[in-house]
C-alpha positions in Angstrom: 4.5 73.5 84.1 6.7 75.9 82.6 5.4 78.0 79.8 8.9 77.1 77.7 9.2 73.5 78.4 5.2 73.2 77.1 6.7 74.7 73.8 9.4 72.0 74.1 6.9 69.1 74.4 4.6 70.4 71.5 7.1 71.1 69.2 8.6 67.9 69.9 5.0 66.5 69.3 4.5 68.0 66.3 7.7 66.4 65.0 6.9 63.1 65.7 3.3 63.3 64.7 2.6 65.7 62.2 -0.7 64.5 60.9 -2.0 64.6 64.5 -0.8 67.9 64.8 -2.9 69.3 62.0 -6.1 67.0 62.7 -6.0 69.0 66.0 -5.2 72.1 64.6 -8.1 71.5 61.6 -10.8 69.7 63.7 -10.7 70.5 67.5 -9.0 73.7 67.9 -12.0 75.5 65.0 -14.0 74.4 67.6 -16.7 71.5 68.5 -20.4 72.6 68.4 -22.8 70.9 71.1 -23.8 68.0 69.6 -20.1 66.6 68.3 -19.1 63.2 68.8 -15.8 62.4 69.5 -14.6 59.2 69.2 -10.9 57.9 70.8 -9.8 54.6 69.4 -6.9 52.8 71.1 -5.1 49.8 69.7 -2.3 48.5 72.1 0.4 45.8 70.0 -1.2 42.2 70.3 -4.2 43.6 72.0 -7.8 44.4 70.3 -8.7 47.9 69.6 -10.6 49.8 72.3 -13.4 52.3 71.5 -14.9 55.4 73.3 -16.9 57.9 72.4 -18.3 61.5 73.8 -21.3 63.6 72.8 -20.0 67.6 73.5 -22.7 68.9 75.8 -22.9 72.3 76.1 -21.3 71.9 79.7 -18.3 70.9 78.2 -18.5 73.9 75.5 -18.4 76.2 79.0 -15.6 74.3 80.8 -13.3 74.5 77.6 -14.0 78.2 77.3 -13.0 78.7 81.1 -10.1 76.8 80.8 -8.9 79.0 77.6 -9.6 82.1 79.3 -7.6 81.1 82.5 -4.5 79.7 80.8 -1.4 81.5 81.0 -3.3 82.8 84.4 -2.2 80.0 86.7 1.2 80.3 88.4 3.1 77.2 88.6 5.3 76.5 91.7 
């Protein structure tokens, strides 16, 4: 995707949804330890809530940090 219309998006996002935007900024962008749970709740109108949950292995720790390291590296077509 191109580099400008991911600013696009975000900004837009952080329009619409500014207490998301700082949660993310605040809580996962500082960083999640091996060990963190992170729970996704989903509640769709007239439908119950759905619940998931993932414990940060230290797999994930080393996948995050490659995919940090690579970005801006990848060449879009």
């Amino acid at each position: 995707m191109n580099p400008f219309t991911m600013l696009k998006y975000k900004s837009q996002l952080e329009g619409n949804h500014p207490k998301a935007a700082e949660f993310v900024k605040r809580v996962i962008l500082t960083g999640l330890p091996e060990g963190t749970i992170v729970e996704v709740s989903i509640t769709k109108p007239g439908e119950e809530t759905k619940t998931t949950n993932v414990k940060v292995t230290r797999e994930d720790i080393e996948l995050f940090d490659e995919a940090r390291k690579s970005k801006g590296k990848i060449k879009t077509i």
